[in-house]
C-alpha positions in Angstrom: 15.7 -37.7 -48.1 12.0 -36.4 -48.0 10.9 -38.8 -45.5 14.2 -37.3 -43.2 12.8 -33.7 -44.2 9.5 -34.5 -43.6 10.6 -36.1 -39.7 12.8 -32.7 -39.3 9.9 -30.4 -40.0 7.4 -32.6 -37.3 10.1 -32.8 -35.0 10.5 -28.7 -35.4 6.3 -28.2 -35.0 6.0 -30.5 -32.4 8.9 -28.8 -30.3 7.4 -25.6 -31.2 3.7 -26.7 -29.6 5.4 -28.1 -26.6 7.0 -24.8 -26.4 4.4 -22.3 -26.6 2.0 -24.8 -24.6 5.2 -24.3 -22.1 4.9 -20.6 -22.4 1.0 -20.2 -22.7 1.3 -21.9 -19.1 4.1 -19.8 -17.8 2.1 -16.9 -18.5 -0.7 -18.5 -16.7 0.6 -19.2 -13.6 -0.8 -16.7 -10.7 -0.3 -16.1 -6.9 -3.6 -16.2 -4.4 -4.4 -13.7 -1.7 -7.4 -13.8 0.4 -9.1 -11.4 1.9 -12.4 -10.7 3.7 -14.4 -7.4 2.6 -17.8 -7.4 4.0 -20.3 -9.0 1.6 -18.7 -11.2 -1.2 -20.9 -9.6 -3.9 -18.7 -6.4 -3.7 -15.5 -7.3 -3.0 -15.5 -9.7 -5.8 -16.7 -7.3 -7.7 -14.1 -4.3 -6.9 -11.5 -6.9 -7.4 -12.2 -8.4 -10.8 -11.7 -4.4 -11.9 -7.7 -4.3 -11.0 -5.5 -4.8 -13.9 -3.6 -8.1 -13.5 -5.9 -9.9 -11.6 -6.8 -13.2 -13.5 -10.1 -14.0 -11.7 -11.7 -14.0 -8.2 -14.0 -16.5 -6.2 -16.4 -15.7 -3.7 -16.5 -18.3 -0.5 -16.1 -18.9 3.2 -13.1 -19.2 5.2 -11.6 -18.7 8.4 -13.9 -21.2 10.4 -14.5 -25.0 12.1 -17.4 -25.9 9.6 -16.2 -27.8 6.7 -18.2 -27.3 3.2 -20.5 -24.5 5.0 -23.5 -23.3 2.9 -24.9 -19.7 2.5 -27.3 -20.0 4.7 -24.6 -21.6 7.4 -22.1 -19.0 7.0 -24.4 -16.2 7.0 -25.6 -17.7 10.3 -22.5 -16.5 11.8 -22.4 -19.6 13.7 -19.7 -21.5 11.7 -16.6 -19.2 12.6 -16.5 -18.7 8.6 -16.4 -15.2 7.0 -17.5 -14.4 4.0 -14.2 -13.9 1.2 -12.6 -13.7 -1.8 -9.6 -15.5 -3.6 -7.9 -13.3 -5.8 -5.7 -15.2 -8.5 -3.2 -12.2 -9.7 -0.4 -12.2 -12.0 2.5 -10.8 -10.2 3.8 -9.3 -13.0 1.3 -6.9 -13.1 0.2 -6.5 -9.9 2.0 -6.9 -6.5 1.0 -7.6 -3.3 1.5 -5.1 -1.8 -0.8 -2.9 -4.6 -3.7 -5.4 -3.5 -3.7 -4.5 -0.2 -3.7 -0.9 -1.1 -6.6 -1.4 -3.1 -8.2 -3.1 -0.3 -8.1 -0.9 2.3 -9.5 1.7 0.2 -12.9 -0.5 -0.4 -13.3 -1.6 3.4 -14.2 0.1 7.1 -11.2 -0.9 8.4 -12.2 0.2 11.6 -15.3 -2.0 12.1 -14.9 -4.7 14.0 -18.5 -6.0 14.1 -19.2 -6.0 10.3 -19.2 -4.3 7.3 -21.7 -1.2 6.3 -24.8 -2.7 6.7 -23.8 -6.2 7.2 -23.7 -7.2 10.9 -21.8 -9.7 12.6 -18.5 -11.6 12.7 -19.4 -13.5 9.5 -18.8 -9.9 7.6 -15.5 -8.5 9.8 -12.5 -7.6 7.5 -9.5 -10.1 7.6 -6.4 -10.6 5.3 -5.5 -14.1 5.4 -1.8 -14.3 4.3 -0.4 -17.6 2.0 3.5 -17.2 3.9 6.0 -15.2 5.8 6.4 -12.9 2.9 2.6 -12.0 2.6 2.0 -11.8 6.3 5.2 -9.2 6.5 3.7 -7.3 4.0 0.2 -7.2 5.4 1.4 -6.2 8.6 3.8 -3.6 7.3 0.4 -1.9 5.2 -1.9 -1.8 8.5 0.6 -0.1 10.6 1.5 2.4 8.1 -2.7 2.8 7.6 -3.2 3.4 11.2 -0.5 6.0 11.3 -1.4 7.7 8.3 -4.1 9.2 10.3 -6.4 8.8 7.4 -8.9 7.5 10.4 -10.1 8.7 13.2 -10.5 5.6 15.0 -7.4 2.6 15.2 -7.4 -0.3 12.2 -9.0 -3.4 13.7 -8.8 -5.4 10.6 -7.3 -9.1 11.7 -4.6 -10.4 10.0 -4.6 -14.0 10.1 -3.2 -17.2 8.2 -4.8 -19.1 5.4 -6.4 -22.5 6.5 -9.2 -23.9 3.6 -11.3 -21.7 1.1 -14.7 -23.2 0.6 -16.0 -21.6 -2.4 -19.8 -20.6 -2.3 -22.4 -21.7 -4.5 -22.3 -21.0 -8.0 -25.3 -18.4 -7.8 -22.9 -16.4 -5.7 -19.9 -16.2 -7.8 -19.9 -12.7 -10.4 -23.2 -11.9 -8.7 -22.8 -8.4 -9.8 -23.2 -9.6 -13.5 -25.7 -11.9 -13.3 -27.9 -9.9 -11.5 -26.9 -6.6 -12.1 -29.7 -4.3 -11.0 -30.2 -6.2 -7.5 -26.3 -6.0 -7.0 -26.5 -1.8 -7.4 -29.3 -1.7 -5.4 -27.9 -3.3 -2.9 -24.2 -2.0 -3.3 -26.2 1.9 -2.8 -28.6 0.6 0.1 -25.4 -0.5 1.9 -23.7 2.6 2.3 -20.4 1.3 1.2 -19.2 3.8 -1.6 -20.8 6.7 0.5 -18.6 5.8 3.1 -16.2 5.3 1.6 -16.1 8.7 -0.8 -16.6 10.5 2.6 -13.0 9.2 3.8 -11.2 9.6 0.4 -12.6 12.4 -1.0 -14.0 10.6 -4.2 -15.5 7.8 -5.6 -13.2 4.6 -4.7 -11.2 3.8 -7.9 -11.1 0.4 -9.5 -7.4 0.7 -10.1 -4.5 0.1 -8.1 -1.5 2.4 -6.8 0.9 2.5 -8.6 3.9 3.6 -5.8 6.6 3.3 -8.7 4.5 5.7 -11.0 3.3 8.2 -8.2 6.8 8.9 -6.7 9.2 8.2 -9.7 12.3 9.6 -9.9 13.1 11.5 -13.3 16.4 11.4 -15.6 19.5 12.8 -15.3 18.9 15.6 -18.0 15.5 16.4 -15.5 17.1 16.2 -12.5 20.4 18.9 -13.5 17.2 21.6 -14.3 14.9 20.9 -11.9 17.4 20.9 -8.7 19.4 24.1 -7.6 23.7 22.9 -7.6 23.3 22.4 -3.7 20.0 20.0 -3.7 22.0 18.2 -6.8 25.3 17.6 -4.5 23.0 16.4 -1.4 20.9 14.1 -3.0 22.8 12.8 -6.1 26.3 12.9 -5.0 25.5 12.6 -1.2 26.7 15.9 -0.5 26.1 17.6 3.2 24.6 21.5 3.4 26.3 24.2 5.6 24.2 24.1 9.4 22.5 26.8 10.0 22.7 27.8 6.5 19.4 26.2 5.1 16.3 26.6 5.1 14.5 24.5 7.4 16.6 23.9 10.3 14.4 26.1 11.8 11.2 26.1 10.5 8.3 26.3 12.8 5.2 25.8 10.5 2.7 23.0 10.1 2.9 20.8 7.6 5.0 18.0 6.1 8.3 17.2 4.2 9.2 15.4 1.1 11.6 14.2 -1.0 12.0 17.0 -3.2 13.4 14.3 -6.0 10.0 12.3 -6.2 7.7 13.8 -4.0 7.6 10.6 -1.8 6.1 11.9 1.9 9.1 11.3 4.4 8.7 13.5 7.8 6.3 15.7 9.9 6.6 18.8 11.4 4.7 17.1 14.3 7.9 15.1 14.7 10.6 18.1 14.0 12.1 19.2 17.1 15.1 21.5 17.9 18.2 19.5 17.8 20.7 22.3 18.4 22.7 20.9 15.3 21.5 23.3 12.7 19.6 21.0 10.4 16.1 20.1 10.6 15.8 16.9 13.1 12.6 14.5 13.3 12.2 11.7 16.2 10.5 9.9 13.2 9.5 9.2 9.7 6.2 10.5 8.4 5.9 7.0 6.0 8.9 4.6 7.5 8.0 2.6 4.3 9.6 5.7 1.8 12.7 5.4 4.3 15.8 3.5 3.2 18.9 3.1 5.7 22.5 2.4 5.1 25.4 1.6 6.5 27.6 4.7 5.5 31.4 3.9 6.5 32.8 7.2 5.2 34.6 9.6 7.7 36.4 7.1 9.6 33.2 5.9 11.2 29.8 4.0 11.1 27.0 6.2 10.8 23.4 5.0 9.7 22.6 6.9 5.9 18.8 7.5 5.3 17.9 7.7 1.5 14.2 7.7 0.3 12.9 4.9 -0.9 11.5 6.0 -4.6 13.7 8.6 -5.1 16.9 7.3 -3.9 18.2 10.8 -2.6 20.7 11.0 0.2 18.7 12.8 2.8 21.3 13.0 5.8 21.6 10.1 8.5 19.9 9.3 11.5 20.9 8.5 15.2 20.5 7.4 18.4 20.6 10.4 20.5 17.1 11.7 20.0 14.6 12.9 22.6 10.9 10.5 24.0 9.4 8.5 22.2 11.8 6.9 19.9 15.2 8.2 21.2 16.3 8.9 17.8 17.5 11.6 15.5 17.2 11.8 12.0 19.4 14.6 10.9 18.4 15.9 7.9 19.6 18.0 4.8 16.9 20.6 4.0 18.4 20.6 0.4 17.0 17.6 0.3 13.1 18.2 1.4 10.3 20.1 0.2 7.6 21.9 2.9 4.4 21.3 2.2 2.1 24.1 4.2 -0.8 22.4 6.4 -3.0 24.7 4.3 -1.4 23.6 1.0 -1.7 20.0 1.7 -5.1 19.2 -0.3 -4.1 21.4 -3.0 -0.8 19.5 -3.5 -2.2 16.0 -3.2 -1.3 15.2 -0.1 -4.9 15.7 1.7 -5.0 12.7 3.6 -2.6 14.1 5.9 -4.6 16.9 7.2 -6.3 14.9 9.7 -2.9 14.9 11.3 -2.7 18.1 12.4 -6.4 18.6 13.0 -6.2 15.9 15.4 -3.3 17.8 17.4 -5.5 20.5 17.9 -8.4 18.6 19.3 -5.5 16.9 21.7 -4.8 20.8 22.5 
């Protein structure tokens, strides 16, 4: 009987050590992206900072030359750049939060180099693993170069993964082994000058968190915060009297957004007169905040366009718009916040005055 005891406890540990070795690797297991900063040293660095990334490794990729050295890559003869592999856990960090955070710590406008590194060797790529990565990486470049957030267009390539060649141990978490060469270095390169010049501060060594910035509050929140009518549009997918709000005709500069979240969603650089009596826009400000639907309600099709963090009905959009895009997204201004060109920095959305100062130098 003790000997069948003895086997039932053993059996019970074992299974218990396979199990947690089970779940110690589960929690292990990471995703890879790749991308291509400039000089290793600091991208490496700036990466190994973000919450949920595991670990990163400096190397070469992106060329013909197999096994490259330093001295080979650096050459700018191999085809190689120099890069980084970060290994992320996905459950704490997406994707699409890494590429955020990279474009906030690169010239994405450089095609020759990075700061003070010239040459091909130290262009800005993102090398995507699949479909999904290469979808995403595509999405965040085209919503960068319309942000307007620089002057000149995003010439970063976007290219697929091949073979990482890692670099030579001396390289790898250079900032910590050498630390006072690394800062002097980082400073002589011009890199967080730059970029504290186009952000407005010192580059942060945390992500974006989209789901935190634009979140949408509780019920209980939303019944005080919203007036009956904005309630009915945007909860219960309501539609406001025309001609009987307050922005269908609303001639000042500035931007719209959801007033739910906050998420930015149109332009006044887009609003045109649409005759309808609600405020009309050939285009979104941020087409990744904008959600369409099929909405089958009133005997027809129509398109619904909801807000991506918020989830509030906003109105619907169609095909009968004026040049460029042909299209008309009829809006409900019960829906929308104005933001004032001049209010835009005060209210955190600064990076969208370049916008408008650029229509005046078109002017």
């Amino acid at each position: 009987m003790k000997i069948l005891v003895l086997l039932i406890i053993m059996s019970t540990v074992i299974s218990g050590a396979v199990y947690s070795v089970a779940a110690q690797k589960e929690e292990i297991i990471t995703r890879i992206a790749t991308f291509a900063g400039g000089c290793f040293w600091c991208t490496e660095a700036d990466f190994e900072k973000v919450p949920g990334v595991v670990k990163v490794i400096s190397g070469y990729t992106g060329g013909h030359k197999k096994n490259p050295t330093y001295e080979e890559a650096s050459s700018g003869t191999t085809g190689h750049v120099e890069a980084v592999q970060v290994y992320y856990d996905q459950k704490k960090v997406t994707y699409r939060e890494l590429l955020d955070f990279f474009w906030r710590h690169v010239d994405p406008t450089d095609p020759a180099g990075q700061f003070v590194d010239r040459g091909s060797q130290y262009r800005s790529v993102i090398f995507y693993h699949d479909k999904e990565q290469k979808k995403l990486a595509e999405e965040s470049k085209k919503a960068l170069d319309k942000s307007g957030t620089f002057d000149k267009p995003i010439v970063t390539e976007i290219l697929p993964f091949t073979k990482f060649y890692e670099a030579e141990e001396y390289h790898q978490d250079y900032y910590k082994k050498h630390s006072l060469k690394y800062q002097y270095y980082r400073y002589r390169s011009g890199r967080d000058q730059f970029l504290e010049k186009v952000w407005g501060k010192k580059p942060s060594n945390t992500v974006k968190k989209e789901k935190e910035a634009y979140a949408k509050p509780d019920g209980a929140t939303l019944r005080k915060k919203l007036t009956p009518m904005q309630y009915n549009v945007t909860q219960k997918n309501g539609t406001e009297p025309a001609f009987q709000n307050e922005y269908w005709d609303n001639k000042r500069a500035g931007i719209y957004v959801d007033i739910v979240s906050g998420e930015p969603l149109f332009s006044s650089l887009d609003k045109y007169e649409s005759g309808t009596g609600w405020p009309s826009f050939t285009r979104p400000l941020e087409p990744d905040n904008i959600v369409e639907r099929k909405d089958r309600s009133l005997f027809t099709v129509r398109t619904e366009v909801r807000s991506k963090h918020g989830d509030s009905h906003l109105g619907h959009v169609f095909s009968d718009g004026p040049p460029p895009t042909g299209l008309r997204y009829c809006m409900n201004s019960a829906a929308l916040r104005f933001i004032p060109k001049n209010d835009l920095k005060k209210d955190g959305y600064g990076k969208y005055l370049k916008l408008f100062d650029q229509k005046i130098k078109k002017h």
